[in-house]
C-alpha positions in Angstrom: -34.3 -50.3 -32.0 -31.2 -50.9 -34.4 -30.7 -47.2 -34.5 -30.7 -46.5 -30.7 -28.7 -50.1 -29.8 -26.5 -48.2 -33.0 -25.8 -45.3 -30.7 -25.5 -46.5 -27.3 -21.6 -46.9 -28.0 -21.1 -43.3 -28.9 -23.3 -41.9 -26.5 -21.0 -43.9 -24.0 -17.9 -42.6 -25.3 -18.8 -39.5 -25.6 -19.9 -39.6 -21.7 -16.4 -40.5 -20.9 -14.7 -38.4 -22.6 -16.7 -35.6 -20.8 -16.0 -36.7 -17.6 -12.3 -36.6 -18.5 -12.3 -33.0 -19.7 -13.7 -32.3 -16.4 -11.4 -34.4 -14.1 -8.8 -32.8 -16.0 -9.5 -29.5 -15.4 -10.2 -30.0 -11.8 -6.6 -30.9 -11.3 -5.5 -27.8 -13.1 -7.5 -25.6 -11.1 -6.1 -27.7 -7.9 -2.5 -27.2 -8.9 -3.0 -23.5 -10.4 -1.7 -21.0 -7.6 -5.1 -18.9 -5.9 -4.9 -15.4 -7.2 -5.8 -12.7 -4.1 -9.1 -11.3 -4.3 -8.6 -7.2 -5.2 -10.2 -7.4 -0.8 -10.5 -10.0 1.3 -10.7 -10.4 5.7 -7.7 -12.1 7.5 -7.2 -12.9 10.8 -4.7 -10.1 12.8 -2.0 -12.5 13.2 -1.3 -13.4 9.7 0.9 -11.6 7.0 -1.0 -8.8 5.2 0.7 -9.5 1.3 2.9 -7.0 0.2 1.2 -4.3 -1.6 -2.1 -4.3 0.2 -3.2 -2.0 2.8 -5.6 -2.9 6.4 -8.9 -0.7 5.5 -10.7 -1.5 8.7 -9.9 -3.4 11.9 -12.8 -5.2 14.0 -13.5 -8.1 16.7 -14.2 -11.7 15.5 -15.3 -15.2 16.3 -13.9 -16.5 13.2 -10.1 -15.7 14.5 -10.0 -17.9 18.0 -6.4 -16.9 18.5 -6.5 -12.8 18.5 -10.4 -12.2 18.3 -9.7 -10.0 16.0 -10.1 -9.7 11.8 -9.0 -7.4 9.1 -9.9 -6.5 5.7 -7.5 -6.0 3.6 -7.5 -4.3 0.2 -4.3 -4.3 -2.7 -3.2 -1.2 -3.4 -2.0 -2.0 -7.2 -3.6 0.9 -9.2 -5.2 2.5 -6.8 -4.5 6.2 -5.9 -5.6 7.4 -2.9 -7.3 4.9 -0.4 -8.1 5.5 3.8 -6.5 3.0 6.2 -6.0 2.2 9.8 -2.6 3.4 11.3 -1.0 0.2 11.8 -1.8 -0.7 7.7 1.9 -1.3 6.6 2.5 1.3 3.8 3.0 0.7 0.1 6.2 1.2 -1.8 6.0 4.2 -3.2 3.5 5.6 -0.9 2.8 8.4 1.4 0.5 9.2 4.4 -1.0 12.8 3.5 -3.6 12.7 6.9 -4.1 11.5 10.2 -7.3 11.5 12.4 -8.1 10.6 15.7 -11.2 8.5 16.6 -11.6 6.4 13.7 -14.4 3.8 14.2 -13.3 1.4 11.9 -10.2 0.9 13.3 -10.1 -1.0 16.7 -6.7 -1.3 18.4 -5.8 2.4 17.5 -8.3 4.1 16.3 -6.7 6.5 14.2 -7.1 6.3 10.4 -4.5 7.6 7.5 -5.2 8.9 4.2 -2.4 7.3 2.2 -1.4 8.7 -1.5 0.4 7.0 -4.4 3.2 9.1 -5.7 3.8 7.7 -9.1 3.3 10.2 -11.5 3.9 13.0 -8.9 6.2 15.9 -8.8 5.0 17.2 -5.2 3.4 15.8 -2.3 2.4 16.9 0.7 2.7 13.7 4.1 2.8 13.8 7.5 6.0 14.1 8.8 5.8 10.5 10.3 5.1 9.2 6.7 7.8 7.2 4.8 9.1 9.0 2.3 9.3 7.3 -1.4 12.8 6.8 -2.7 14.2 9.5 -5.4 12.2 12.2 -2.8 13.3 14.7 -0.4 11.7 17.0 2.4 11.9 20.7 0.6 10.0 22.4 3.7 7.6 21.8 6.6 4.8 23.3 8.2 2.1 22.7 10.8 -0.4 21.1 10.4 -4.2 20.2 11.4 -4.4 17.4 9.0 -1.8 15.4 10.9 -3.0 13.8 14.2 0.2 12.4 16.3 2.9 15.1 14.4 1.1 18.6 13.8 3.8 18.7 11.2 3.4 18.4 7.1 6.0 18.2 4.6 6.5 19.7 1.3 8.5 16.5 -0.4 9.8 16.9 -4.5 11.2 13.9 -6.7 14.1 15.3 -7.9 15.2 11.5 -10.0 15.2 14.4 -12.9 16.9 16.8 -11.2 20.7 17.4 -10.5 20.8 20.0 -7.2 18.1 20.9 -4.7 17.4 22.9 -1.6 16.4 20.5 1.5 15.6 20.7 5.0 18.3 19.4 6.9 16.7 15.9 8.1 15.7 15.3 5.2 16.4 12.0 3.5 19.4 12.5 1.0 19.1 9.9 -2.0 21.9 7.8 -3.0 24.7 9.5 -5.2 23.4 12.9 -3.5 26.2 15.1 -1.9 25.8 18.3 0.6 27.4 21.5 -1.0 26.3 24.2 1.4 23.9 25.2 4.1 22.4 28.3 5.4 19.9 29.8 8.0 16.0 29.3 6.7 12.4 29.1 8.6 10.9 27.2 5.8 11.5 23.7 7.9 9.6 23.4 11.5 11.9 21.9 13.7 14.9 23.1 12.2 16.5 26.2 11.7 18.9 25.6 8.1 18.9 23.5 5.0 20.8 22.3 2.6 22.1 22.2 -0.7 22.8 19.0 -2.5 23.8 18.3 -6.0 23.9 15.0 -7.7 27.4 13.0 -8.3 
C-alpha cells in the first residue's frame, strides 16, 4: 500500500505532462499551413492552385452553387498527364493532342494530352498550345491528333542556341532579332519563315 500511495504522485505527473505534449502539438498542427494532397475534388468555381491540372469534370450535390466538381491533380514531377480542355496549363507545358467526346469531361467534352518540356529539345503541340518560353515554332503540319486546329507544330528550345530558322508567327524570344526571310512550305498557314539570331 506504501509503494502504490508512493507512486500515485508520479503516475500523476506523468499523466500531465502527457496531456501537454499532446495539447501542444495540436496547436502546431492547427497553426502549421495544410499541404495539398498530390489530387483532390474542388468545386468549379474555386481557384485550381497553380501547377495543377483539372483531370475530369462531373456534376455534384456537394457544390450547391455550380453543381458541378473537379478533380484536380499537381503536375510537379509529372510528365505526361490527360486533362479536360478548360484545365489551365502548366508553366512549361504543352498540349501535344486533342479529342473530341471525352466522357470525363462535362462542360466540353474534349480532353488534352499535355507534355512537360523540361528536359526536351523537340516537341511536337497543337497549334492552339502555349508555347514554353526559350521555344519557337520551326514548322507545322496537319494533323489528326489535334481536334479544334488540324494543325501540329514542330517547336525547338533554342536557350542554347544563337540563330534559328522559324515560321513566321512563331513566338520570337526575348533578345531574338529577325535577319532574313524567304519563301518555305514547311509552315501550314504560312508561306515564309524567318531567320533570327540572338543579340
Amino acid at each position: 500500500m506504501k509503494t502504490l500511495r508512493n507512486r500515485v504522485p508520479h503516475l500523476v505527473a506523468f499523466a500531465l505532462l502527457l496531456l501537454g505534449m499532446m495539447t501542444g502539438a495540436t496547436a502546431q498542427a492547427q497553426a502549421a499551413p495544410q499541404q495539398v494532397t498530390a489530387s483532390r475534388t474542388i468545386c468549379s468555381n474555386e481557384p485550381v492552385p497553380t501547377g495543377w491540372v483539372i483531370t475530369h469534370s462531373s456534376g455534384s450535390r456537394n457544390c450547391p452553387s455550380t453543381r458541378v466538381e473537379y478533380s484536380i491533380s499537381d503536375s510537379s514531377g509529372q510528365t505526361y498527364f490527360d486533362v479536360c480542355s478548360f484545365s489551365p496549363i502548366p508553366a512549361g507545358w504543352a498540349v501535344t493532342g486533342s479529342y473530341s467526346g471525352s466522357r470525363t469531361c462535362a462542360g466540353s467534352g474534349v480532353d488534352y494530352t499535355i507534355r512537360n518540356t523540361a528536359g526536351l529539345t523537340t516537341a511536337w503541340p497543337c497549334s492552339f498550345s502555349p508555347i514554353p518560353t526559350g521555344w519557337v515554332v520551326t514548322s507545322a503540319r496537319s494533323s489528326t491528333t489535334c481536334a479544334g486546329s488540324g494543325v501540329e507544330y514542330t517547336i525547338e528550345n533554342i536557350t542554347n542556341k544563337t540563330s534559328a530558322v522559324v515560321c513566321s508567327y512563331s513566338p520570337r524570344p526575348a533578345g531574338w532579332v529577325v535577319t532574313g526571310s524567304s519563301n518555305s512550305n514547311v509552315c501550314v498557314g504560312t508561306s515564309y519563315v524567318l531567320s533570327i539570331s540572338r543579340t
